[in-house]
C-alpha positions as CSV (number, residue, x, y, z in Angstrom):
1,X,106.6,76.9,97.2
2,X,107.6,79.7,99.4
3,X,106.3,81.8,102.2
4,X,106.3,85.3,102.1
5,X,105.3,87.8,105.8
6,X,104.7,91.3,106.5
7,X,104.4,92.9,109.7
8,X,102.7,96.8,109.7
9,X,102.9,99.0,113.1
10,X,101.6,98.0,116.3
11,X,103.3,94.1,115.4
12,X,107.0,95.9,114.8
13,X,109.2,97.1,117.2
14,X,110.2,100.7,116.2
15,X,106.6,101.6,114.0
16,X,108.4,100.2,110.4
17,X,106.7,97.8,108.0
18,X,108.8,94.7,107.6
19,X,108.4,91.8,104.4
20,X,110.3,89.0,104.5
21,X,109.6,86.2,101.6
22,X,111.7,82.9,100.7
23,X,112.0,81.9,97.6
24,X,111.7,78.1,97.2
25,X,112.7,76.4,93.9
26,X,113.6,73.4,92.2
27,X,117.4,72.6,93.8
28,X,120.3,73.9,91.6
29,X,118.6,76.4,89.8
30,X,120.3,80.0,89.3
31,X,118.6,83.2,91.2
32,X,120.6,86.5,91.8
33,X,120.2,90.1,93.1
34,X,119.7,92.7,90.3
35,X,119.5,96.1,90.3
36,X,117.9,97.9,87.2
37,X,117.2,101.7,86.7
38,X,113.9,103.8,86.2
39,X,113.1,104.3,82.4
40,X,111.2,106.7,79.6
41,X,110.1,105.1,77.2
42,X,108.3,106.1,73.7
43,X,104.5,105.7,72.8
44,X,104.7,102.7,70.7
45,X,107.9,100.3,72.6
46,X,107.1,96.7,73.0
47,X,108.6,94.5,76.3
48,X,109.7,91.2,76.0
49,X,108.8,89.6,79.7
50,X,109.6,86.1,79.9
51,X,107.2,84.3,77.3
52,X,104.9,87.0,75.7
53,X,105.6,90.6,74.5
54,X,103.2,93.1,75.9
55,X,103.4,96.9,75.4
56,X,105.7,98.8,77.3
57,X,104.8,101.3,80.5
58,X,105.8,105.1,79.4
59,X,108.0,105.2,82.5
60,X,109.3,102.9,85.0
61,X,110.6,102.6,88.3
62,X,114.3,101.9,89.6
63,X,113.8,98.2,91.0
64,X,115.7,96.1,93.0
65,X,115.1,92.3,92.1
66,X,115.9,88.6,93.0
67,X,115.7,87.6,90.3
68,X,115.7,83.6,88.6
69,X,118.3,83.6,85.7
70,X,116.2,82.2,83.0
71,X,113.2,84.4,83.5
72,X,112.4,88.0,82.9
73,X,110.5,88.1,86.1
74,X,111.2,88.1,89.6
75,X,110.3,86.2,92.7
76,X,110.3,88.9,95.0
77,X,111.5,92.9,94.9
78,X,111.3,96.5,96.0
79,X,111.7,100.1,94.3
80,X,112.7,103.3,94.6
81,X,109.0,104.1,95.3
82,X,109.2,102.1,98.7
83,X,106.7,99.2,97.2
84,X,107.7,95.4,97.9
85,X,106.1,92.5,96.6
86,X,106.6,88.9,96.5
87,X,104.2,85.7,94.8
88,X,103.4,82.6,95.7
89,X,102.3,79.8,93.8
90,X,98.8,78.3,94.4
91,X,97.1,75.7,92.5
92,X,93.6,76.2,91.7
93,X,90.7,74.3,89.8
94,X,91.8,75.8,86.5
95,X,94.4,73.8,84.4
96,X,97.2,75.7,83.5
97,X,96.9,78.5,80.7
98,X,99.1,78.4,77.8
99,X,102.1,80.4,78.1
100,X,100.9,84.1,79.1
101,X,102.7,86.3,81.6
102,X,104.0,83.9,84.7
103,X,103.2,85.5,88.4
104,X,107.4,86.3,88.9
105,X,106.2,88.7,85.9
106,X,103.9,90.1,87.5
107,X,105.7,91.2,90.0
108,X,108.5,92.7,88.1
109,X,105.7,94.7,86.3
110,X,103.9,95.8,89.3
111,X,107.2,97.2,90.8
112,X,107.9,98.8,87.6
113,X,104.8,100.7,87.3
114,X,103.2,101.0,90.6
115,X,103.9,103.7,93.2
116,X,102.3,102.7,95.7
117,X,101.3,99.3,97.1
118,X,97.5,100.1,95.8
119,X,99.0,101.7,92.4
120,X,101.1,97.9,92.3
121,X,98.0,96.0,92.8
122,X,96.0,97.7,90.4
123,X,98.7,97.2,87.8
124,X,99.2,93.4,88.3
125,X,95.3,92.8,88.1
126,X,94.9,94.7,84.9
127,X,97.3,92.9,84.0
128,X,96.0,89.9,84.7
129,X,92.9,90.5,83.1
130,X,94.1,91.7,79.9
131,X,96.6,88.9,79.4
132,X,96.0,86.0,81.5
133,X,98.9,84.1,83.4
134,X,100.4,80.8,82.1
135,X,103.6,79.1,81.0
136,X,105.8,76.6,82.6
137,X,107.6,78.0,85.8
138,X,110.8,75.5,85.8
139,X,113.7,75.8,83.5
140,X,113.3,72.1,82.2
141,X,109.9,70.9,83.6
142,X,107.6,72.1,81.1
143,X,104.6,70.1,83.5
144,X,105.6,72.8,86.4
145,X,102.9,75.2,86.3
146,X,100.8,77.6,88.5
147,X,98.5,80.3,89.2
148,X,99.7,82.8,92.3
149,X,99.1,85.0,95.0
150,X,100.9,87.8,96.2
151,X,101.8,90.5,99.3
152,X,101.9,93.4,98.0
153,X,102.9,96.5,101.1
154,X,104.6,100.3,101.9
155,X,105.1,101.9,104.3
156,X,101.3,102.9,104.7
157,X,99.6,99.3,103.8
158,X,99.9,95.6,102.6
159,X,97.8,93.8,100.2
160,X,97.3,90.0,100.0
161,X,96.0,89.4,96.4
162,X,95.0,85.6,95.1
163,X,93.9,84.9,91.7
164,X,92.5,81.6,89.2
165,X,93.2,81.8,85.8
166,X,91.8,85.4,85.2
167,X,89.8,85.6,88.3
168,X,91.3,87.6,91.6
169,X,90.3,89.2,95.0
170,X,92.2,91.4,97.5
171,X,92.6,92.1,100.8
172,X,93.6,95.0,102.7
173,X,95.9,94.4,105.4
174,X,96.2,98.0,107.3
175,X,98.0,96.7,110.6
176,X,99.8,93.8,112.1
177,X,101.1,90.8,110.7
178,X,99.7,88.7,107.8
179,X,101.4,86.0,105.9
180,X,100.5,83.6,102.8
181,X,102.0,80.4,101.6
182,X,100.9,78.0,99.1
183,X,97.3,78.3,99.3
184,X,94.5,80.6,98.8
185,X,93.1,82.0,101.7
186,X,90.7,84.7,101.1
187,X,86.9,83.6,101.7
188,X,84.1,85.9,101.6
189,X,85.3,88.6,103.0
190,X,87.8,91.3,100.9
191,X,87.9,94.2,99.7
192,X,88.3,94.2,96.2
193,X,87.5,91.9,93.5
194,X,86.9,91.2,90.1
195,X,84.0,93.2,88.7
196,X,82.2,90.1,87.0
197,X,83.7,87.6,89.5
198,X,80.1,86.4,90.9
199,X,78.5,86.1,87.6
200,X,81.4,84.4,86.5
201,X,81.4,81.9,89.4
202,X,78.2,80.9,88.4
203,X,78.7,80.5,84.9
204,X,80.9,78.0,86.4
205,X,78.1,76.0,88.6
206,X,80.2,77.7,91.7
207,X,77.9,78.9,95.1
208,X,77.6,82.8,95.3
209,X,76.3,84.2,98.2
210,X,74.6,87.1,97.6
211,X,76.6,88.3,95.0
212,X,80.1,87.9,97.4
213,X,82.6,85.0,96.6
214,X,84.1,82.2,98.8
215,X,86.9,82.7,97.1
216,X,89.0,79.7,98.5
217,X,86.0,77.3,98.5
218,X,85.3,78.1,95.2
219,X,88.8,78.0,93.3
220,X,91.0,76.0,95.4
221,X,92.2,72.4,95.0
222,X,93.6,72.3,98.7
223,X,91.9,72.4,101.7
224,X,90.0,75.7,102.7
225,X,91.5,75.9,106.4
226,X,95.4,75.5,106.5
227,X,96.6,72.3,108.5
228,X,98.1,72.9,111.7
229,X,101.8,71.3,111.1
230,X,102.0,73.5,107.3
231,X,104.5,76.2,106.6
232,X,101.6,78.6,106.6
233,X,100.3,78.1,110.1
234,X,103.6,77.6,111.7
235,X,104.8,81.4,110.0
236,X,101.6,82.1,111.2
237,X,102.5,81.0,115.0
238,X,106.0,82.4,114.4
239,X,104.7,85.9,114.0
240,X,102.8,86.2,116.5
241,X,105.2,84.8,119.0
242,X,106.9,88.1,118.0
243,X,103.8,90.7,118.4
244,X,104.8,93.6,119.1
245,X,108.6,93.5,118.8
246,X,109.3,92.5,114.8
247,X,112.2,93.9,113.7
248,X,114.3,92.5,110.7
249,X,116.3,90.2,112.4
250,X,113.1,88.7,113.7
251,X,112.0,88.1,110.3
252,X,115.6,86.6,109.3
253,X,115.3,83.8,112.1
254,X,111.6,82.8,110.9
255,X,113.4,82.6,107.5
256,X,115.8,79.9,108.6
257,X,113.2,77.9,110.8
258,X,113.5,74.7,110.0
259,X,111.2,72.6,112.3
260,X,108.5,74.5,110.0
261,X,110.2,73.9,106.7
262,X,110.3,77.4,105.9
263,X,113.6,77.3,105.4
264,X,113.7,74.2,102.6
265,X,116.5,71.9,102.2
266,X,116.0,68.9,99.2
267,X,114.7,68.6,95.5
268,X,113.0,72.0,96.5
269,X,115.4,74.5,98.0
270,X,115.4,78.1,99.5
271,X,116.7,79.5,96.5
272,X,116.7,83.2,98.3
273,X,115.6,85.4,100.8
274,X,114.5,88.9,101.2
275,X,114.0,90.8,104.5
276,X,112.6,94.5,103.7
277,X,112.2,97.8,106.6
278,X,110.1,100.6,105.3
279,X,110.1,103.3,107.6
280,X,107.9,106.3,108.7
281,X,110.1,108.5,107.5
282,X,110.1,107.1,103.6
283,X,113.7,105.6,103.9
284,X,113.5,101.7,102.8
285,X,116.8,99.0,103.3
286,X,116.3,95.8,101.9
287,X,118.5,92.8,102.8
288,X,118.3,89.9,100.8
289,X,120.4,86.8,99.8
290,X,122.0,85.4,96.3
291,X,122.7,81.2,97.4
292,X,120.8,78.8,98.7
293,X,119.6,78.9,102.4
294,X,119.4,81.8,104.7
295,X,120.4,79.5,107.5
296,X,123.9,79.7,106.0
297,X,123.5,82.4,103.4
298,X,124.7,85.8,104.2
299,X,121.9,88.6,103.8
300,X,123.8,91.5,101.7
301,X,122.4,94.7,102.9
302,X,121.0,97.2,99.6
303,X,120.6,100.5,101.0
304,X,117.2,103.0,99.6
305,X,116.6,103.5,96.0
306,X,115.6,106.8,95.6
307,X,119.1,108.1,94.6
308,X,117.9,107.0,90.7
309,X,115.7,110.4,90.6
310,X,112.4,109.0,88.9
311,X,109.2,110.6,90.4
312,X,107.3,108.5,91.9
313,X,103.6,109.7,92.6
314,X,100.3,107.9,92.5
315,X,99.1,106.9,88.8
C-alpha cells in the first residue's frame, strides 16, 4: 500500500523541501529505524540484499532507514547526502518476476550510492535493468508480490519514477507538491525513460505514439485516472489545501488522516511514518516513527547526517 508526498518551494512555508511517506504493511509485522554508516569497500566485494547477491558499490553513503526486520531493504530513507526516497507498490500487466531485487531494495541501494536525487534515480534504474525486480514482499505470503514506483527528492528537485518488470519512466518534479500512491500515473508525458521502451511496447502489441509511451495505459492493471474517494486523490486534495504554507507538521496531520485511509488501521496497517525538511541551506532533519500508526505513534526526531564524513559529490 502506502502513500508517499513531497512538497518543493513555492508549496512550503519557509522555502524547504518536505517528504512525508507511510508505510503500510501486512498487520503485526516488525519495521524499525536504523542508522548505518558510509563504507569503502574493495574491487571485487559481493552484497547480499534481501534475495540475490549483486556486486558491491566502492563506496557508500551514511543512511538513515525504516527499515522491515526481515528484509535487507527499506521502505523509505534519507542520507548524509540530503537524498530521500520512498516506493510504492503498483501492480502492472507483468506477473511477478522470480525473486530479483524487491523495490524496498532499491531504495536502500539508491540511498547508498546516489548523491543526489538524479545520481539516486539513475542508480535504481540501472539497477533495474541489469537485474530485474521480483520476489515475494511479505514475510509468510509467498503470493504477495509487486512491481513499484518511487519519489525520489533534495533539496534542489523530486523525481516520481514508475516501472513494469524491467520497463520505467521518470518525471521531474521541480516545484510544488506531487504525490503517488498505489498506481502508475505517468502517461505520455516525462522526462526520462527507458531507451528501448517504445520498441519494446510494441513488441508487446502495446500503442506507441510517435515513438512516446502512455505509460499508465500501457502497463497498468488499474484504472488510468485515480477515483475521486482513493488515498491518492484525497493526499492529492490534502496538499493543496495546504499550498503555500507546508511545513512538517502539515505533512504529519495528512499522515494520520483517516477519513482518506492514509492513515491504515486493519489486516494492512501503517507500519511507519517518515516526515523529512531539507533546507536551502543543506541541513536535513528527518522525523519518523518505529510502531504502528502516526495517529498515536510518536515521531522521534533524527537530526542531519553529515557528521559521518563521507563525500558526497555527483557520480
Amino acid at each position: 500500500m502506502c502513500d508517499t508526498f513531497i512538497a518543493l518551494p513555492p508549496a512550503t512555508k519557509d522555502g524547504s523541501v518536505i517528504f512525508a511517506k507511510n508505510s503500510d504493511r501486512p498487520a503485526g509485522e516488525g519495521q524499525g529505524i536504523r542508522v548505518y554508516p558510509g563504507a569503502r569497500h574493495a574491487a571485487g566485494e559481493v552484497l547480499q540484499c534481501t534475495y540475490m547477491e549483486i556486486p558491491e558499490a566502492g563506496r557508500t553513503h551514511a543512511v538513515l532507514l525504516s527499515r522491515i526486520d526481515w528484509m535487507w531493504g527499506a521502505e523509505m530513507g534519507a542520507n548524509e547526502c540530503g537524498v530521500v526516497i520512498g516506493n510504492q507498490a503498483v501492480w502492472t500487466r507483468f506477473p511477478p518476476g522470480p525473486p530479483a531485487l524487491l523495490g524496498m531494495d532499491l531504495v536502500r541501494l539508491g540511498l547508498e550510492r546516489g548523491s543526489t536525487a538524479r545520481d539516486a534515480l539513475d542508480v535504481i534504474v540501472s539497477l533495474l535493468e541489469e537485474f530485474g525486480q521480483g520476489g515475494p514482499c511479505a514475510e509468510n505470503d509467498p503470493g504477495f508480490a509487486y512491481d513499484n514506483s518511487f519519489l525520489i527528492a533534495d533539496v534542489h528537485e523530486a523525481w516520481v519514477l514508475e516501472t513494469a518488470a524491467r520497463f520505467w519512466v521518470a518525471e521531474r518534479v521541480p516545484s510544488g507538491v506531487r504525490n503517488i500512491s498505489n498506481r502508475l500515473s505517468i502517461r505520455g508525458h516525462y522526462d526520462l525513460g527507458r531507451r528501448d521502451l517504445a520498441h519494446e511496447a510494441r513488441l508487446l502489441g502495446l500503442p506507441c505514439d510517435g515513438g512516446s509511451v502512455d505509460f499508465a495505459a500501457c502497463f497498468s492493471v488499474a484504472p488510468v485516472e485515480p477515483d475521486p474517494g482513493s488515498r491518492e486523490a484525497w493526499g492529492a486534495r490534502l496538499v493543496a489545501r495546504n499550498d503555500g504554507a507546508i511545513t512538517p507538521e502539515t505533512m504529519m496531520d495528512i499522515l494520520r488522516h483517516h477519513e482518506s485511509g492514509i492513515c491504515m488501521h486493519g489486516g494492512f496497517e501503517t507500519t511507519a511514518s517518515m516526515v523529512s525538511r531539507l533546507s536551502p541551506g543543506g541541513d536535513a532533519t528527518h522525523w519518523l516513527t518505529d510502531e504502528p500508526n502516526p495517529c498515536r505513534a510518536s515521531f522521534r526526531r533524527v537530526d542531519d547526517l553529515r557528521r559521518s564524513g563521507t563525500v558526497c559529490e555527483g557520480t
